[in-house]
KOLTI-404400 format. One line per 5 residues: number of its first residue (from 0); for each residue x, y, z of N, C-alpha, C, O. Coordinates in Angstrom, 3 decimals, always signed. Each point is the difference from the previous one (the first is absolute). Layout:
residues N
NUM> X Y Z X Y Z X Y Z X Y Z  ...
This chain:
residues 116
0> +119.219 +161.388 +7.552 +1.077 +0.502 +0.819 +0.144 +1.514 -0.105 +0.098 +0.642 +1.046  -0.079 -0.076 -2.117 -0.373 +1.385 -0.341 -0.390 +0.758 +0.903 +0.808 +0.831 +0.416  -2.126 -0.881 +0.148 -0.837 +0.212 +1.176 +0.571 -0.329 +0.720 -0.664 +0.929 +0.458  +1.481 -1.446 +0.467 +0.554 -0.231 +0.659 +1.110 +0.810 +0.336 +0.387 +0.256 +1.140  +0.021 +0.069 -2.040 +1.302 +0.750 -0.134 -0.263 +1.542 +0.202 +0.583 +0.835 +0.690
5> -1.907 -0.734 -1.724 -0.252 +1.771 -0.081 -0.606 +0.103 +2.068 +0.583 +0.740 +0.792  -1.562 -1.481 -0.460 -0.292 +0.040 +1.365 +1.495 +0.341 +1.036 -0.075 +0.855 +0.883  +1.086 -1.459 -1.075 +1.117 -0.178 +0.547 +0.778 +1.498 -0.180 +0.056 +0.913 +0.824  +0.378 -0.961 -1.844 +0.611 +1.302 -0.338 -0.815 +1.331 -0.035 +0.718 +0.994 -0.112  -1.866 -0.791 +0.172 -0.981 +1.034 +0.328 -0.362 +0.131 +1.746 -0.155 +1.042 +0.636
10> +0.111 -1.928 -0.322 -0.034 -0.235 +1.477 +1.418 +0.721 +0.439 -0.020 +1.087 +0.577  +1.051 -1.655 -0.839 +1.123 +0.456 +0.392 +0.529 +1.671 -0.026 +0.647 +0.641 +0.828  -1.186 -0.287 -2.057 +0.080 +1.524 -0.113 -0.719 +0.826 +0.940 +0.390 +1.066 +0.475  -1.925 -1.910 -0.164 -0.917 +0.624 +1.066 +0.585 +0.054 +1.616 -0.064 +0.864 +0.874  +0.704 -2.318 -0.939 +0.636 -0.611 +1.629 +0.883 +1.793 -0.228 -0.110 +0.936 +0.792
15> +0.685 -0.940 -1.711 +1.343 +1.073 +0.098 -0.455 +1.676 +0.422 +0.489 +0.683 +0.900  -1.610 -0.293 -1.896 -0.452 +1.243 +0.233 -1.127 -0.241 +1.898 -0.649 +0.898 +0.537  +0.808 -2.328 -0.020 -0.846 +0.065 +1.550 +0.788 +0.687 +0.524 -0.163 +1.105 +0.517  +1.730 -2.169 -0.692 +0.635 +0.088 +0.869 +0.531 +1.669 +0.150 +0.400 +0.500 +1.051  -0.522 +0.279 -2.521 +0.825 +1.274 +0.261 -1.372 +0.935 +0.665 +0.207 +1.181 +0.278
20> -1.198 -1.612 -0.114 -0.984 +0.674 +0.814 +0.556 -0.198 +1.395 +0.758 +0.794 +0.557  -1.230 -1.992 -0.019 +0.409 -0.409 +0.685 +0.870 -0.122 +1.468 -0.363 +0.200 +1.159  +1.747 -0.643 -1.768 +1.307 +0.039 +0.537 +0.947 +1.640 +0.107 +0.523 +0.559 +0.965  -0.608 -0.241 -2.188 +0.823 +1.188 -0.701 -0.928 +0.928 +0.731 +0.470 +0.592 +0.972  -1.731 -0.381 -1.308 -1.001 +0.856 -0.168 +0.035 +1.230 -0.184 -0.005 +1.021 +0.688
25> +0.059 -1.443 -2.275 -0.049 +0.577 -1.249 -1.235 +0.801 +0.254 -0.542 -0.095 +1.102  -0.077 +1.077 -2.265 -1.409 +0.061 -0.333 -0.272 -0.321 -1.393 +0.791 +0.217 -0.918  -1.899 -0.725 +0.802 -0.285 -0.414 -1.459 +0.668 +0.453 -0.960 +0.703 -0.629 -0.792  -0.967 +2.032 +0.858 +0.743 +0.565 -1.262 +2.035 -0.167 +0.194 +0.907 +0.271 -0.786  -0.907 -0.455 +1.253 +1.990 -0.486 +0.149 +0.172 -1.084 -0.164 +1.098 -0.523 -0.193
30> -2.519 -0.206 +0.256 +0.261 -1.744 -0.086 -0.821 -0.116 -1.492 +0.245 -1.074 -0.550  -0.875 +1.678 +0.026 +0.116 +0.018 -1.670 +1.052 +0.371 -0.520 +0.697 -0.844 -0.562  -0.268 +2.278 +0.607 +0.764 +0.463 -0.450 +1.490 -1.388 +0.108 +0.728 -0.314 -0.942  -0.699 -0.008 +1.745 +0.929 -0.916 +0.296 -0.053 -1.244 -1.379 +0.740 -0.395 -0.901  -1.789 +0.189 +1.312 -0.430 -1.470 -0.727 +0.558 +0.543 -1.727 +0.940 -0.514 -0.606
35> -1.859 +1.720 +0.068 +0.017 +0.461 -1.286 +2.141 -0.290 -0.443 +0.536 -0.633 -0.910  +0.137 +1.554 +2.212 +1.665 -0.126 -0.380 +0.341 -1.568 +0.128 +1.007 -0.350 -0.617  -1.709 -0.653 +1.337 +0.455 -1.292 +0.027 -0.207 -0.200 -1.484 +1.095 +0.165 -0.537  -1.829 -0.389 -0.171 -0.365 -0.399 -0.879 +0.602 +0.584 -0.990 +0.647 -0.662 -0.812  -0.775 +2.079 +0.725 +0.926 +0.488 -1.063 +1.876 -0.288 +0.224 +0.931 +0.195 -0.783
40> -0.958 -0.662 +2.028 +1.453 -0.255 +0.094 +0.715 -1.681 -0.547 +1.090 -0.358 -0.447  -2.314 -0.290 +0.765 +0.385 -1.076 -0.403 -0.460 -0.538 -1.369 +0.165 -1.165 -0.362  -0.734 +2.091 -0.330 -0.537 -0.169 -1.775 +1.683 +0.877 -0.357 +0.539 -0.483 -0.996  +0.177 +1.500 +1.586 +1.013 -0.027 -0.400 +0.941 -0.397 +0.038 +0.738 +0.508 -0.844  +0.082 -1.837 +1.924 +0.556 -0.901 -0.382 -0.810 -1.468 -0.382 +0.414 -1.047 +0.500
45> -1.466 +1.048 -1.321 -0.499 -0.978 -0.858 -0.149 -0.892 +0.954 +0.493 -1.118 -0.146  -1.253 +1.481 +1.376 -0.785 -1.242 +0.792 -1.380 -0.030 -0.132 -0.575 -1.040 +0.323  -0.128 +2.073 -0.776 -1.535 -0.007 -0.217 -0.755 -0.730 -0.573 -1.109 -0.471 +0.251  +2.033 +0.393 -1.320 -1.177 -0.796 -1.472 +0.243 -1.196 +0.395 -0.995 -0.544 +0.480  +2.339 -0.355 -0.499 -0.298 -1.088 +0.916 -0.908 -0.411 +0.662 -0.757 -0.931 -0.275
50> +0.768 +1.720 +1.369 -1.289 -0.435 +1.415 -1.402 +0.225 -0.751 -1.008 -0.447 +0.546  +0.893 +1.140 -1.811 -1.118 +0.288 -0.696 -0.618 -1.169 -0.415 -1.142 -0.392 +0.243  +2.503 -0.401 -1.254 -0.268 -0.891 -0.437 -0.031 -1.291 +0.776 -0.016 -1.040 -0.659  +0.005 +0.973 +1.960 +0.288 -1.080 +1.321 -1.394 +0.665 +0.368 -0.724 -0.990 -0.114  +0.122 +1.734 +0.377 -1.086 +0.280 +0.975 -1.260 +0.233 -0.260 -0.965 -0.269 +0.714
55> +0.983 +0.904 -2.014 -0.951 +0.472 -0.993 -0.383 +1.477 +0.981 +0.683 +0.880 +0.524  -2.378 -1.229 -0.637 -0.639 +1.255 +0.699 +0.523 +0.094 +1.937 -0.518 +0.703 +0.867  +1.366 -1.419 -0.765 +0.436 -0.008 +1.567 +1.071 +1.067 -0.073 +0.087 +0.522 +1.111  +0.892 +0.093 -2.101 +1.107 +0.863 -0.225 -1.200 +1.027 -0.579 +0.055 +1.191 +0.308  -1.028 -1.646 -1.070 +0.009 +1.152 -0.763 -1.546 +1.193 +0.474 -0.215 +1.046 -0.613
60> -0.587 -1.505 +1.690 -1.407 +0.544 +0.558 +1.445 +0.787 +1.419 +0.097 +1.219 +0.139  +0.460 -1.839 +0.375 +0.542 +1.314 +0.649 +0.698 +1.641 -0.238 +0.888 +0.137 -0.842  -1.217 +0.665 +1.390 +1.129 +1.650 +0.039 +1.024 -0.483 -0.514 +0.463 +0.650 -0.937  +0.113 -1.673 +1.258 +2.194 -0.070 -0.450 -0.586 -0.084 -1.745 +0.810 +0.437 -0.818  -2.005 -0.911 +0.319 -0.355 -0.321 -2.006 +0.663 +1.842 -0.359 +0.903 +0.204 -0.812
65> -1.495 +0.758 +1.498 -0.461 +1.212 -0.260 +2.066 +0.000 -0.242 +0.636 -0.160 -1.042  -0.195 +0.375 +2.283 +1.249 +0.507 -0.440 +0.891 -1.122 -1.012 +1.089 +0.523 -0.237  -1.181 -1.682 -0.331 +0.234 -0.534 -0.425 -0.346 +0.604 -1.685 +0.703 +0.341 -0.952  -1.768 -0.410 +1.146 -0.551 +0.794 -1.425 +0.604 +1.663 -0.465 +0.136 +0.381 -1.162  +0.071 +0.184 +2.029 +0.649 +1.168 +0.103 +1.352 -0.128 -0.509 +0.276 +0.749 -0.936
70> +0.447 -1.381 +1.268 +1.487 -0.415 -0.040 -0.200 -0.974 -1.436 +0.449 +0.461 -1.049  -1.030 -1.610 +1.036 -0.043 -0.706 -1.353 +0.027 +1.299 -1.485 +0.820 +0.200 -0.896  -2.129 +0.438 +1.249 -0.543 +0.888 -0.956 +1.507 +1.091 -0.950 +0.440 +0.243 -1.123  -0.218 +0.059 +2.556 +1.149 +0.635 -0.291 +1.144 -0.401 -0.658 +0.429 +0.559 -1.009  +0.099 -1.552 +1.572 +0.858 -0.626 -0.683 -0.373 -0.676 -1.401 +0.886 -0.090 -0.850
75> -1.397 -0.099 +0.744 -0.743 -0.611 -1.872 +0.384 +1.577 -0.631 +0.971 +0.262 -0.709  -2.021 +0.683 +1.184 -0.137 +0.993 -1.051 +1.686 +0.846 -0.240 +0.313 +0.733 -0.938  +0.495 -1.121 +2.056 +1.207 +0.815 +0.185 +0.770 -1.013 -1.324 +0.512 +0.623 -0.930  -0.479 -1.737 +0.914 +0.780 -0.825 -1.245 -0.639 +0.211 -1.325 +0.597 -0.410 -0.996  -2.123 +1.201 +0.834 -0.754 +0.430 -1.287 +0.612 +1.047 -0.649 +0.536 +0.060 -1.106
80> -0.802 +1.253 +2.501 -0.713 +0.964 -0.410 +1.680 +1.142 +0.727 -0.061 +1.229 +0.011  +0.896 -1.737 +0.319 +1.141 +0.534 +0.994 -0.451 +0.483 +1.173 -1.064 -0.495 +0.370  +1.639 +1.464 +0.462 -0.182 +0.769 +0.906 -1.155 +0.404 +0.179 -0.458 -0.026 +1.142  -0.269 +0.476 -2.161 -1.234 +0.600 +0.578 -0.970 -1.722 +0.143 -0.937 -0.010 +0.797  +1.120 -0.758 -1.258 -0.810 -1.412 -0.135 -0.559 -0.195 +2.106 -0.838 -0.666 +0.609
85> +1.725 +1.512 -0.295 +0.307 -0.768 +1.806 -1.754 +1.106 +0.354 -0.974 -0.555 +0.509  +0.952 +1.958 -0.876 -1.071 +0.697 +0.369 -1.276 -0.781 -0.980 -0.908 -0.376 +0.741  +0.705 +0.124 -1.899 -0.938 -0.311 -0.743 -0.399 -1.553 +0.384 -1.159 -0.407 +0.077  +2.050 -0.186 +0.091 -0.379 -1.428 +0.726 -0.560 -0.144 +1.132 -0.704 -0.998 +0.158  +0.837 +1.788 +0.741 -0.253 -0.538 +1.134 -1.981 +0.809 -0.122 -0.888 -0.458 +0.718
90> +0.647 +1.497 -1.621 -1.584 +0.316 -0.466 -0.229 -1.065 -1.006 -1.197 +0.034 -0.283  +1.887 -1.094 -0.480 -0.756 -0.563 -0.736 -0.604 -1.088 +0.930 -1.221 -0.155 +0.032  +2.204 -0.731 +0.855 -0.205 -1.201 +0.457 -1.241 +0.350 +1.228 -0.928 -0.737 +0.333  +1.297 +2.228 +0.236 -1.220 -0.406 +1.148 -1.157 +1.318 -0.107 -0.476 +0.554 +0.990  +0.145 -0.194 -2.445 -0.992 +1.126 -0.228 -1.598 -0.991 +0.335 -1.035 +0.511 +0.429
95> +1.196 -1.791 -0.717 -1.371 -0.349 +0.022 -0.201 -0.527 +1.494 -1.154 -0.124 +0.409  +2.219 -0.188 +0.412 -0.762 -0.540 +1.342 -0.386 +1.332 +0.539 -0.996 +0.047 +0.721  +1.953 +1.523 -1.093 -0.400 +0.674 +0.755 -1.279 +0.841 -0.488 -0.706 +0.560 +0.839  +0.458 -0.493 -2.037 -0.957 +0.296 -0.496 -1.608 -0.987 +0.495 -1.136 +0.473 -0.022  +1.405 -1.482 +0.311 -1.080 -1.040 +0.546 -0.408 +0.582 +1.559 -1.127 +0.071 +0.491
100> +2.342 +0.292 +0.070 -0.221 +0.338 +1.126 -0.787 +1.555 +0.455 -0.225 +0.151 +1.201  -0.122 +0.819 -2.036 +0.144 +0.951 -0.211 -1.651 +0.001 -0.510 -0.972 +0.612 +0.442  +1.086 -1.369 -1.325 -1.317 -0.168 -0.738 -1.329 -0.475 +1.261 -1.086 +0.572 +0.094  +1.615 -1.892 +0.879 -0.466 -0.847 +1.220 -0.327 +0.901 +1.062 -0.899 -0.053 +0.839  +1.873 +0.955 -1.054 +0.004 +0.830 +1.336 -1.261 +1.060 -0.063 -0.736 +0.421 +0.892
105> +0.786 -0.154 -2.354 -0.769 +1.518 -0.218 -1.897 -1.193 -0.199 -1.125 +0.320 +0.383  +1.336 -0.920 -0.718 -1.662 -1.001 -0.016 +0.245 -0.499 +1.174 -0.489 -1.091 -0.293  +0.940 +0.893 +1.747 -0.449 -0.395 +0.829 -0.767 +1.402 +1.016 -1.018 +0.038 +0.691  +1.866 +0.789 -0.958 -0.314 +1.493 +0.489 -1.197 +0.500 -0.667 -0.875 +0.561 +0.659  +0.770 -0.732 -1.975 -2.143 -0.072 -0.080 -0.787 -0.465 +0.554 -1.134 +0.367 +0.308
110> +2.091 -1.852 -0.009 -1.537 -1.242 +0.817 -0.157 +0.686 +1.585 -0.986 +0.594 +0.438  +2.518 -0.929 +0.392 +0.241 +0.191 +1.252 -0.817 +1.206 +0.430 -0.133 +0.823 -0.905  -0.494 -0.484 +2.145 +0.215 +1.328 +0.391 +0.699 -0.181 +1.628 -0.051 -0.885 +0.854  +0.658 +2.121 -0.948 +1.004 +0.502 +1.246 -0.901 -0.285 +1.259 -1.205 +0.041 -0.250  +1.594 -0.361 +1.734 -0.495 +0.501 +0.747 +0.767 +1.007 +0.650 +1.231 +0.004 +0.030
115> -2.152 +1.059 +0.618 +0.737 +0.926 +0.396 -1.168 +0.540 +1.046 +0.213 +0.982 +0.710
């Protein structure tokens, strides 16, 4: 059922960022940016981890994980570490996806070449 669920609730986030293409017509970047504040909005009244734990990788392979993680991060390190916990958290929780990305980006740009 799991699978079922993550298909469902990952689908649904996708149906959501169509429709703001779409209907709204958004551009990508307003309809990430969007997605990233959904997510961080609803990890701050404690709806995220829920659907985390209801969906698995269906909550958590979409943009809304990113602002979720942002907002989680923060809030942990802010009950550690005080005030400054909110800046240091939000580099602990997402230094390695963005570092992955960074790393992906710069070895695909060896393989790739441009056309021009």
């Amino acid at each position: 059922m799991i699978f079922l669920w993550a298909f469902v609730v990952g689908g649904a986030i996708c149906v959501f960022g169509q429709i703001c293409f779409d209907v709204f017509k958004l551009t990508p970047a307003h309809t990430m940016t969007l997605l990233v504040v959904l997510g961080a909005a609803l990890d701050g009244i404690g709806v995220y981890d829920p659907l985390i734990d209801f969906a698995g990788a269906g909550a958590t392979i979409p943009i809304t994980s990113f602002g979720n993680a942002l907002v989680h991060g923060a809030l942990e390190e802010l009950k550690t570490d005080g005030w400054i916990g909110i800046i240091t958290g939000i580099f602990k929780v997402t230094s390695a996806g963005i570092s992955a990305a960074i790393i992906f980006s710069f070895l695909a740009a060896l393989v790739a070449k441009p056309k021009g």
